[in-house]
N, C-alpha and C positions, 0 to 999 in steps of 0.2 A: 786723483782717481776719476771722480767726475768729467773733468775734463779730456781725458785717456777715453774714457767710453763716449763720451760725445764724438772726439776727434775720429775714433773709429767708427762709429755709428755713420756720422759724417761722411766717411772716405766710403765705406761699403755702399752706402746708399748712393752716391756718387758714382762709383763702377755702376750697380744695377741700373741706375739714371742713362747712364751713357750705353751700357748694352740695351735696352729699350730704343733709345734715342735710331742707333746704328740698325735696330730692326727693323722699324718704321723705314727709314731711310731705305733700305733693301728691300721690303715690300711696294 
């Protein structure tokens, strides 16, 4: 289960990482 909520915690944070990323980019 730990691992399950890391792995998602991981990937979610991940998306937002990369939509940030792509904003700067476009500004």
């Amino acid at each position: 289960i730990l691992l399950m909520n890391r792995s998602d915690r991981n990937f979610e944070y991940g998306i937002q990482r990369d939509q940030i990323g792509n904003d700067t980019l476009n500004i």
